[in-house]
DRENDO-1510 file (C-alpha; in Angstrom, 1 decimal, always signed):
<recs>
REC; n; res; u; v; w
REC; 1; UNK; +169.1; +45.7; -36.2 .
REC; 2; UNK; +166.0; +45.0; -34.1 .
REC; 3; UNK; +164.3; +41.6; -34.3 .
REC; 4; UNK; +160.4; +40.6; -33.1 .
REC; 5; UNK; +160.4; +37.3; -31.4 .
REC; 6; UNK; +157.5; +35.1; -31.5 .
REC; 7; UNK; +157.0; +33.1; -28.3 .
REC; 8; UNK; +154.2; +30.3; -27.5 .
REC; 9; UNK; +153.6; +31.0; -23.4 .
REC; 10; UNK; +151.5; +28.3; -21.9 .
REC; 11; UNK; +148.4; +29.7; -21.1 .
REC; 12; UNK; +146.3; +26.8; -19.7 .
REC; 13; UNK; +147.6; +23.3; -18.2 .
REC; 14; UNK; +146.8; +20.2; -21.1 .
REC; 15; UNK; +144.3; +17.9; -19.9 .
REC; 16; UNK; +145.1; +15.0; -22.7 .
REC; 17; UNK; +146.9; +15.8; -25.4 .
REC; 18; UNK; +148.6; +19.1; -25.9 .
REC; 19; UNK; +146.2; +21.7; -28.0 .
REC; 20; UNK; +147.0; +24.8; -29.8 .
REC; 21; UNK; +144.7; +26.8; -27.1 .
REC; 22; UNK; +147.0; +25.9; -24.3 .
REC; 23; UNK; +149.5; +28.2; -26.0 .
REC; 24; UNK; +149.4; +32.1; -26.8 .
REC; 25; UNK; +151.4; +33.3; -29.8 .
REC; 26; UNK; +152.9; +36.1; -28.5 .
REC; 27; UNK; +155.0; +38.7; -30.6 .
REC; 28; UNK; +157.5; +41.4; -29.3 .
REC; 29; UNK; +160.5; +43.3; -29.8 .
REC; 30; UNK; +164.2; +41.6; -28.8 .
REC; 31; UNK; +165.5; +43.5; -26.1 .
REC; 32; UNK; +169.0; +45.2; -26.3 .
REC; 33; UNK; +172.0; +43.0; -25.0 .
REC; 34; UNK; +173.5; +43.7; -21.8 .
REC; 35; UNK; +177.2; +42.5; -21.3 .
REC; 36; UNK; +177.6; +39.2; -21.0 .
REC; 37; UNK; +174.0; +38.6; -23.0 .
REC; 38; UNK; +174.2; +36.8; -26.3 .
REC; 39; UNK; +171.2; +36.9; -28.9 .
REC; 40; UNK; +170.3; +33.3; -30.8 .
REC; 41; UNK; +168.6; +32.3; -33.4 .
REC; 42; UNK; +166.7; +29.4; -32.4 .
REC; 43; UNK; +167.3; +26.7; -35.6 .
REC; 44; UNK; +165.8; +23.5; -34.3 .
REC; 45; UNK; +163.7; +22.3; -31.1 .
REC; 46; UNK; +163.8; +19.0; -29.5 .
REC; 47; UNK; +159.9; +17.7; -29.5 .
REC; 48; UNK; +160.8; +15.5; -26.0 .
REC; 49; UNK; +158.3; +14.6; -23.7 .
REC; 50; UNK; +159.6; +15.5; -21.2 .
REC; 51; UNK; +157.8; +18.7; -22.6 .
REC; 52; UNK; +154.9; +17.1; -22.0 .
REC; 53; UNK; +155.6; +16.9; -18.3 .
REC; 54; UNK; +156.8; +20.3; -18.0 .
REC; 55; UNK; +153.4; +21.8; -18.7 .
REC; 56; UNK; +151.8; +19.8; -15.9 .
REC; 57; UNK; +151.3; +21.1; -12.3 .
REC; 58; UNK; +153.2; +17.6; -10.5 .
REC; 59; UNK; +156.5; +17.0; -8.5 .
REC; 60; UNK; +159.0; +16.7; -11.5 .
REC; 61; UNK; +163.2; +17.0; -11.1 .
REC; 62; UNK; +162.5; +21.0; -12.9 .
REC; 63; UNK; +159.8; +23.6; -11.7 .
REC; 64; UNK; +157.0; +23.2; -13.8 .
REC; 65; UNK; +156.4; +25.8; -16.7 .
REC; 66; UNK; +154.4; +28.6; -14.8 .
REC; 67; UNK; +151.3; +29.9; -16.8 .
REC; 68; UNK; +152.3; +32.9; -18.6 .
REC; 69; UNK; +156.1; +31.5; -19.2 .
REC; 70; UNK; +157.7; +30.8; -22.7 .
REC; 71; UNK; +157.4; +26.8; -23.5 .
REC; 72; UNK; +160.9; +25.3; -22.0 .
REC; 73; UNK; +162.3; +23.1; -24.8 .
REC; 74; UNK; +166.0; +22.0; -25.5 .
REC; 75; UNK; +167.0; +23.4; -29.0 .
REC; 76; UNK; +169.4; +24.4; -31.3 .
REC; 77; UNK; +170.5; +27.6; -32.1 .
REC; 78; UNK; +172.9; +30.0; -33.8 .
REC; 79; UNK; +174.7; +33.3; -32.3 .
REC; 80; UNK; +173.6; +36.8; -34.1 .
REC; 81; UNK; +175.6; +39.2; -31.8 .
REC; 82; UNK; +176.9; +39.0; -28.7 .
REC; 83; UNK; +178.3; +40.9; -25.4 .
REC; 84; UNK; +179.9; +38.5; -24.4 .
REC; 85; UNK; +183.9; +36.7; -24.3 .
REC; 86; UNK; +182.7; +33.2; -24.0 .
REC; 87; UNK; +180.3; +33.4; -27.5 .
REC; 88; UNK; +181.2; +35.0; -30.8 .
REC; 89; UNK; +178.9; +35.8; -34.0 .
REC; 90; UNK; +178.5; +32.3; -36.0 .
REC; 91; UNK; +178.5; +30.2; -32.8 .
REC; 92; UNK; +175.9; +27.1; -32.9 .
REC; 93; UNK; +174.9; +26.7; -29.0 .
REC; 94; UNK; +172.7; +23.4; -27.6 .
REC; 95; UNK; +170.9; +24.1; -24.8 .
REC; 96; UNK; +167.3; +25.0; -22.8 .
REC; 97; UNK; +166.3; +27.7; -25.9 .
REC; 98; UNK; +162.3; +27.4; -25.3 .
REC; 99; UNK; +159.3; +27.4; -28.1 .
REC; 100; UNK; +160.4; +31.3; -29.5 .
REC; 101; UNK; +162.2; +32.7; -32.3 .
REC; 102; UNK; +165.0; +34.0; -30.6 .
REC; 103; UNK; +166.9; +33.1; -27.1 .
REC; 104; UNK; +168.5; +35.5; -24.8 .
REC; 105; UNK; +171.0; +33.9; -23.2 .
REC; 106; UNK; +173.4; +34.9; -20.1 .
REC; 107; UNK; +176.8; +34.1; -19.0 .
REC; 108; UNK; +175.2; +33.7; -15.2 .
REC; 109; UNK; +173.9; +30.5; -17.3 .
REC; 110; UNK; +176.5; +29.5; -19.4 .
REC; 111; UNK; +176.5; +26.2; -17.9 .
REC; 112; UNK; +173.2; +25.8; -18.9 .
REC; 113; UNK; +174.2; +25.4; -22.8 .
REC; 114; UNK; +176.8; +23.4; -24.8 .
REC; 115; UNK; +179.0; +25.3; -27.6 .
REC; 116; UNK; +179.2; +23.5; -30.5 .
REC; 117; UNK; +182.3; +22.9; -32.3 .
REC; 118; UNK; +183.1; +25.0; -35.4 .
REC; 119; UNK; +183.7; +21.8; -38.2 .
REC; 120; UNK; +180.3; +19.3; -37.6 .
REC; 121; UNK; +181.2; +16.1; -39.4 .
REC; 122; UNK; +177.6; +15.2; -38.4 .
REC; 123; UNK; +174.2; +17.3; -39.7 .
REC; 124; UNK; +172.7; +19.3; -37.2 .
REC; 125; UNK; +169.5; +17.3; -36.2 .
REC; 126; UNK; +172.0; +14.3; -35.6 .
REC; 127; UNK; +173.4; +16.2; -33.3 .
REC; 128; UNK; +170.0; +17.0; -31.3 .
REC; 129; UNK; +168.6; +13.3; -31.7 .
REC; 130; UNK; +171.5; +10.5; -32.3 .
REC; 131; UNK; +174.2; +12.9; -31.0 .
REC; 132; UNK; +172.7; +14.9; -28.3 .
REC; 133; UNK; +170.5; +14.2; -25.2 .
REC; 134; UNK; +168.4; +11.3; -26.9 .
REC; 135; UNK; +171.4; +9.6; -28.1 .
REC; 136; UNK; +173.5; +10.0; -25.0 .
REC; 137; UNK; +170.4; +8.6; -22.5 .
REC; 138; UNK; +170.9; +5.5; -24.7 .
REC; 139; UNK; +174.3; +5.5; -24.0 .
REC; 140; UNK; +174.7; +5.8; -20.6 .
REC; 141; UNK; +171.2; +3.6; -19.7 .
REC; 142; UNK; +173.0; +0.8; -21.3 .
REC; 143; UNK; +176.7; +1.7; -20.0 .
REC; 144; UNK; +176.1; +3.0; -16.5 .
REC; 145; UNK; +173.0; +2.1; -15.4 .
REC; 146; UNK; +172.1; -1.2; -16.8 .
REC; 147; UNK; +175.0; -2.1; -18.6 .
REC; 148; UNK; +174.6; -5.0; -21.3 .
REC; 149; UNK; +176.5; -7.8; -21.6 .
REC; 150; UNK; +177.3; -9.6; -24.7 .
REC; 151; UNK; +175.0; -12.6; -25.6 .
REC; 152; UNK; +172.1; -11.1; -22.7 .
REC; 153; UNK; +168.7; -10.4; -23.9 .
REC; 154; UNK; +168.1; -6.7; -23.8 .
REC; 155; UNK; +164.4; -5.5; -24.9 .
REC; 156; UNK; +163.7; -1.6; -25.5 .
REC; 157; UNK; +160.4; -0.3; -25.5 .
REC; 158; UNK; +159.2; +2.9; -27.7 .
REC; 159; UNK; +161.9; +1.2; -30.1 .
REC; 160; UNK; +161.4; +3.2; -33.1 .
REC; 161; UNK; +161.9; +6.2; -31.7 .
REC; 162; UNK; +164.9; +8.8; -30.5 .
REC; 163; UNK; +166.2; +7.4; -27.5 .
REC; 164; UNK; +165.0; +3.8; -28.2 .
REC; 165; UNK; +166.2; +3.6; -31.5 .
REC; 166; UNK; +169.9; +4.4; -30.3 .
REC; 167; UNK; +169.3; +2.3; -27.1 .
REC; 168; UNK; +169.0; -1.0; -29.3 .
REC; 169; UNK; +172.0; -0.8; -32.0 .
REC; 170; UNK; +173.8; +0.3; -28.7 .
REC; 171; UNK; +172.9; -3.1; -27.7 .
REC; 172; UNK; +173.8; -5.0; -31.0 .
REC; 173; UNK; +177.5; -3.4; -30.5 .
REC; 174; UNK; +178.0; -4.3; -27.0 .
REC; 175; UNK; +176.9; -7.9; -28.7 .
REC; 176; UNK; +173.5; -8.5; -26.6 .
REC; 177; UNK; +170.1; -10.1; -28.7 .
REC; 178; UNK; +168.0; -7.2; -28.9 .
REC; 179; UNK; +164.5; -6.9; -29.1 .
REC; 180; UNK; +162.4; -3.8; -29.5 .
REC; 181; UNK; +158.5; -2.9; -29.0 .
REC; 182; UNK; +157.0; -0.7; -31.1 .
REC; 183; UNK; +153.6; +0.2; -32.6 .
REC; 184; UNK; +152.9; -0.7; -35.9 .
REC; 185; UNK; +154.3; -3.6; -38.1 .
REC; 186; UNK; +156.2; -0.7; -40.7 .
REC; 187; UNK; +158.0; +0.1; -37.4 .
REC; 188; UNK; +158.7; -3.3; -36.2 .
REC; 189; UNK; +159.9; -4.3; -40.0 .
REC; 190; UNK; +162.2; -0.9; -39.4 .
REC; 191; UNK; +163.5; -2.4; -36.6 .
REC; 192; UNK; +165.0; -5.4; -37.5 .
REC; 193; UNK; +165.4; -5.2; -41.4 .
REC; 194; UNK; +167.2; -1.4; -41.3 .
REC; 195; UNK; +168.2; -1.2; -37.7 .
REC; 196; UNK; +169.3; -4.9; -36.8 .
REC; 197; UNK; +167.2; -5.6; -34.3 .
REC; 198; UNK; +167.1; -9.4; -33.8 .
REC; 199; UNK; +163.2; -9.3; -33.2 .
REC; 200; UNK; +160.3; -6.5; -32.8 .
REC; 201; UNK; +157.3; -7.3; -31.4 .
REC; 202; UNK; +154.2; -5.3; -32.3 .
REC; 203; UNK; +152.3; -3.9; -29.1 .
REC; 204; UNK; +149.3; -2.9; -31.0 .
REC; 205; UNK; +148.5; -6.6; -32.1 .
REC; 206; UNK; +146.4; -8.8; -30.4 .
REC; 207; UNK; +148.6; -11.8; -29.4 .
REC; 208; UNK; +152.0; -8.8; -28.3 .
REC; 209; UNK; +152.5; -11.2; -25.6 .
REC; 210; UNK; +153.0; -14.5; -27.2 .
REC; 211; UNK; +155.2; -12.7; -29.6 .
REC; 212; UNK; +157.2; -11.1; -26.7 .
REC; 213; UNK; +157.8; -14.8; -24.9 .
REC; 214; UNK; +158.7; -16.4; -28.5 .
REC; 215; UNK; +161.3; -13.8; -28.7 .
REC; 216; UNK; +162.5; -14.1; -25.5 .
REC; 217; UNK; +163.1; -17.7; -25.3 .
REC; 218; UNK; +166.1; -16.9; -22.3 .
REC; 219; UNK; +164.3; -14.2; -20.8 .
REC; 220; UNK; +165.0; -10.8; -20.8 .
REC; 221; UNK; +168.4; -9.7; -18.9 .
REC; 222; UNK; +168.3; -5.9; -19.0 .
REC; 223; UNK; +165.2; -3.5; -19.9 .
REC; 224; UNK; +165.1; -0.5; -21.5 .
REC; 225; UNK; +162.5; +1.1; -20.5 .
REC; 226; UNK; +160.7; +4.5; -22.3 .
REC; 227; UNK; +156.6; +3.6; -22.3 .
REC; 228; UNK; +155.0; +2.2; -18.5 .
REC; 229; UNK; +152.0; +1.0; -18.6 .
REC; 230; UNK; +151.0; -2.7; -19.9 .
REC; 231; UNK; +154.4; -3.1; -22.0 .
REC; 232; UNK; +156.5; -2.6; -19.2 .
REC; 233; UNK; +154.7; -5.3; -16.9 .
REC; 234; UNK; +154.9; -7.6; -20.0 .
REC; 235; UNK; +158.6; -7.0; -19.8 .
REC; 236; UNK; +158.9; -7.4; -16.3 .
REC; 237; UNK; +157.1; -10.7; -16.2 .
REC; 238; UNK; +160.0; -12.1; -18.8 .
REC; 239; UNK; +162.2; -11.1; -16.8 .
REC; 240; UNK; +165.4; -13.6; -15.4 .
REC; 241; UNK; +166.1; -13.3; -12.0 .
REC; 242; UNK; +168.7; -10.4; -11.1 .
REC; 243; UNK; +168.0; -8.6; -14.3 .
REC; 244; UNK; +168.1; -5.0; -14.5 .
REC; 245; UNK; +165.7; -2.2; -15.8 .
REC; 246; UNK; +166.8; +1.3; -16.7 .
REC; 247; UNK; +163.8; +3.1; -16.8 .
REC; 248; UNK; +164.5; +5.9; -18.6 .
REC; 249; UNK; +160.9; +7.4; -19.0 .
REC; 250; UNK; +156.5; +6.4; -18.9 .
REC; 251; UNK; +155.4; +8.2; -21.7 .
REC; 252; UNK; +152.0; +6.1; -21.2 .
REC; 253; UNK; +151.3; +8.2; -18.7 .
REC; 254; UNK; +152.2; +11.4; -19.7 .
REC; 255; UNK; +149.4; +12.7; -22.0 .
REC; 256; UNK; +146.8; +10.4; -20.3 .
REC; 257; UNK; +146.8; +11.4; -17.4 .
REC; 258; UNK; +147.0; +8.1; -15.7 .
REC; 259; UNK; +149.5; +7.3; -12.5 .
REC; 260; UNK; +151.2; +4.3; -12.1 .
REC; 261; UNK; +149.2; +1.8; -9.8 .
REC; 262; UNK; +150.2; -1.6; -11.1 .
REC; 263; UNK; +151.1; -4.5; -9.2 .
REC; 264; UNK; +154.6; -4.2; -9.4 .
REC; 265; UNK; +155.4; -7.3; -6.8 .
REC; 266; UNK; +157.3; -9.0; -9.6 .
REC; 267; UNK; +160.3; -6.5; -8.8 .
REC; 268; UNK; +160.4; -8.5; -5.2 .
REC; 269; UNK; +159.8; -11.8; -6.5 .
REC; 270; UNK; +162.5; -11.7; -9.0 .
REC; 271; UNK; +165.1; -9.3; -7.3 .
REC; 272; UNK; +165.2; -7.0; -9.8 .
REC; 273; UNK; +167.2; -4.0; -10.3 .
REC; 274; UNK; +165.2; -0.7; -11.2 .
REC; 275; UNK; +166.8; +2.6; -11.8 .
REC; 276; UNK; +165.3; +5.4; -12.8 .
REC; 277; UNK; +168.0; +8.2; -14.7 .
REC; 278; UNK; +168.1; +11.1; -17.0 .
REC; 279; UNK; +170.6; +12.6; -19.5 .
REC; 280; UNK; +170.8; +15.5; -17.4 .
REC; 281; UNK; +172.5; +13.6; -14.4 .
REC; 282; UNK; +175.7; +13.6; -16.5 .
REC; 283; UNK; +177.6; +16.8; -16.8 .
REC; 284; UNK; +180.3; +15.7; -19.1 .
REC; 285; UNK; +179.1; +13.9; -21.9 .
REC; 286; UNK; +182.3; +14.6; -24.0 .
REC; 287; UNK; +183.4; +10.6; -24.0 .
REC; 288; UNK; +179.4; +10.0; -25.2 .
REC; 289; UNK; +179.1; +12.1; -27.7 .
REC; 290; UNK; +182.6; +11.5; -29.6 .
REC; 291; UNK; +181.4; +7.8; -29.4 .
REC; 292; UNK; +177.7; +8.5; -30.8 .
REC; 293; UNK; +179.3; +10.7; -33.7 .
REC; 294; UNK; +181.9; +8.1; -34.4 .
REC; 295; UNK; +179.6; +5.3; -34.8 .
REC; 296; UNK; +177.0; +7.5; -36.6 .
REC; 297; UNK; +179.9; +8.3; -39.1 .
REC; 298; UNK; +181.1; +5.1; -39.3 .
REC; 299; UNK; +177.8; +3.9; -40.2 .
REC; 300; UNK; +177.5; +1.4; -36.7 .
REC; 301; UNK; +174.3; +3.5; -35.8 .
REC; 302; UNK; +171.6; +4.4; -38.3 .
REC; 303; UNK; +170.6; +8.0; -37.3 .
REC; 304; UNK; +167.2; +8.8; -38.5 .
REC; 305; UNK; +164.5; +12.5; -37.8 .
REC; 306; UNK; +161.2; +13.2; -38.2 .
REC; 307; UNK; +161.7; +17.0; -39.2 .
REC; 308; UNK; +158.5; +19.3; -38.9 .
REC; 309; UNK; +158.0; +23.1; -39.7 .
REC; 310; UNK; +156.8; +26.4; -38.4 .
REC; 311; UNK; +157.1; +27.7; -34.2 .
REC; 312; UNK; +152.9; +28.2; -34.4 .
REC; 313; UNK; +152.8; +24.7; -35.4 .
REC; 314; UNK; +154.8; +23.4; -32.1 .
REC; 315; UNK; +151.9; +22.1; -30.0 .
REC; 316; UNK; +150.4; +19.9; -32.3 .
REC; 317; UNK; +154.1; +18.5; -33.7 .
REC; 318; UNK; +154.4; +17.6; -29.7 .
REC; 319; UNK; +151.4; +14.9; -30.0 .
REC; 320; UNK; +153.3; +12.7; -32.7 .
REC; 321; UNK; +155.3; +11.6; -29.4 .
REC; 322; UNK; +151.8; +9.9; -28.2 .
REC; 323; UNK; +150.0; +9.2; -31.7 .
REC; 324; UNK; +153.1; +7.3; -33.2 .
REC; 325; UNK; +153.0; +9.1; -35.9 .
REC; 326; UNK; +157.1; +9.6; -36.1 .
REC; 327; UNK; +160.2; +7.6; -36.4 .
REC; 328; UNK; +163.2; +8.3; -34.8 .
REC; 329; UNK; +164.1; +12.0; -33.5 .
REC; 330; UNK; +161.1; +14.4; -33.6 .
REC; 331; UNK; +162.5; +18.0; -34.5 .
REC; 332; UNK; +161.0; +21.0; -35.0 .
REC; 333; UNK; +162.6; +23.4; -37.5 .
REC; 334; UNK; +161.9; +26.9; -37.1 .
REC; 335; UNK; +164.2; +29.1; -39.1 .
REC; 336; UNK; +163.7; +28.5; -42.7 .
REC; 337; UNK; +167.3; +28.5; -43.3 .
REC; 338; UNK; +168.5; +26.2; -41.0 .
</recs>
C-alpha cells in the first residue's frame, strides 16, 4: 500500500510570530521500508515552543531546523508496518515525529522515541501534555531542581498552561501555597476555583504587582519560571533570601524577538539559586510518568488540552502559545481518526 505524506518544511526564518509563508506544504510519496525502518502515522503534535526556537538561527541545546527541513515537533503516533523486531503493527510510539503525515523512523534512533504501553488507562493527549514531556518538566522542576517544601510559597508563571498548570497542583501536593500568573481573569478564576491554586494574579491588569505582593505576604520561596521578561523580575523582587528558581523556559522572548538584558542584580543581592533545565535532561522518566498518570487517574491533577485540527493549519495553531488564546496542553490532531 503506498501512502503520500504531506510535510510543512521551513522555508524562511519567522521574524515575530510564526506565518503560514514560513512553511511549504510539500506532498510526496512514502518511501519503501528498509530493515530496521518502521512507518507511523503521526496522530497528534505537541504545539511547544520550544518549536518556536527551533526555527530561529541562535545557539540552542539542538541544531536549528535548516531551511528546507521538515518542522521538528514531538508527537504522537501509531505503527502501520514495520521491518523491524523492536516495533510491531498497532504500536503507539512518542517521540521527535515532525509537522508531516507520516514518520519514518530507524532503529539507529530508537532511543530517540518512547513505546507506549498496549492498555492506556489515560487518553492519549494526557499522555502528550499531563503525562508526557510537559507534565514530567513539572515534575522534576519541582522535585530535582527546585524542590518545594511544604508550607513554602511557590509562584508559577504561564500558569494556565501545559507545563504550568501541572507545575502548581504539583505544588498543592507537596503541600506548598501556590500562586500562579496568568493572562486574563477567566484564567486566573481557572486557576484557583478548578485547579486549587491558593491565588492568581492577573499580569495583563494594571496594578499585577500589588496583587503579586498581597499574595505573597511571606515572599516567594521557589519560582517556577516559563515567561522572562517583566513577570519574572516581579517574581524575583519577592523573592526570600536563598530561594530558588527553576527556570524552565522565556517564552517572552521567543516570538518577539527580544534578548534578555534586565538588571538581574537581585540574583546577587538575595543569593538566589537559578537553574535553568529541560525535560530532555532526564532519560528515564518511568518513576515520573507512573506518578503523573496515577494522580491524573486519581483525580489529584486536573489534566486539561486545547485540541486543534488539520497538519496545513500547524503554523498558525503555534501562535496560541504567544496570543493566550489556549488553556492547558496545545495539541494538534492530524489524523481524523485519532
Amino acid at each position: 500500500m503506498s501512502f503520500v505524506n504531506r510535510q510543512l518544511r521551513l522555508k524562511h526564518r519567522p521574524e515575530g510570530l510564526v506565518k503560514r509563508e514560513d512553511f511549504e506544504l510539500q506532498q510526496q510519496p512514502v518511501p519503501e521500508l528498509k530493515d530496521g525502518e518502521v512507518l507511523v502515522r503521526v496522530l497528534y503534535l505537541s504545539m511547544d515552543p520550544t518549536n518556536r526556537v527551533w526555527m530561529s538561527d541562535v545557539p540552542q541545546y539542538m541544531p536549528p531546523v535548516a531551511i528546507g527541513e521538515v518542522m521538528r515537533a514531538l508527537g504522537m503516533g501509531r505503527v502501520l508496518a514495520s521491518k523491524s523486531p523492536h516495533y510491531t503493527e498497532g504500536d503507539l510510539v512518542q517521540g521527535l515525529l515532525g509537522w508531516q503525515d507520516y514518520a519514518v523512523i530507524s532503529d539507529q534512533r530508537r532511543k530517540d522515541y518512547v513505546k507506549l504501553p498496549k492498555n492506556l488507562s489515560v487518553p492519549l493527549p494526557t499522555l502528550l501534555g499531563a503525562c508526557g514531556f510537559s507534565g514530567i518538566t513539572a515534575y522534576y522542576g519541582l522535585t530535582e531542581i527546585a524542590p518545594v517544601q511544604p508550607g513554602e510559597t511557590l509562584v508559577v508563571s504561564a500558569a494556565a498552561g501545559s507545563v504550568g498548570s501541572i507545575a502548581g497542583q504539583i505544588g498543592k501536593l507537596r503541600g506548598a501555597r501556590v500562586v500562579g500568573i496568568a493572562g486574563g481573569a477567566d484564567k486566573c478564576r481557572h486557576l484557583v476555583q478548578e485547579l486549587g491554586f491558593d491565588a492568581a494574579v492577573d499580569y495583563k491588569a494594571d496594578n499585577w504587582k500589588q496583587a503579586l505582593a498581597e499574595a505573597t505576604p511571606d515572599g516567594v520561596h521557589v519560582n517556577f519560571e516559563n515567561v522572562g521578561g517583566p513577570v519574572m523580575r516581579g517574581v524575583l523582587s519577592r523573592m526570600v533570601n536563598g530561594g530558588r528558581v527553576a527556570l524552565c523556559g522565556l517564552i517572552a522572548n521567543y516570538a518577539s524577538g527580544g534578548k534578555p538584558s534586565d538588571d538581574y542584580s537581585v540574583i546577587i543581592v538575595k543569593r538566589l539559586t537559578v537553574r535553568g533545565f529541560l525535560a530532555f535532561d532526564y532519560a528515564d522518566t518511568q518513576k515520573a510518568v507512573q506518578d503523573l498518570v496515577g494522580w491524573v487517574m486519581s483525580g489529584r491533577i486536573k489534566a486539561e488540552e486545547t485540541i486543534e485540527d488539520g497538519l496545513e493549519h500547524a503554523p498558525v495553531v503555534l501562535n496560541k502559545l504567544f496570543d493566550g488564546t489556549h488553556r492547558g496542553k496545545l495539541l494538534l490532531r492530524v489524523a481524523d481518526d485519532a
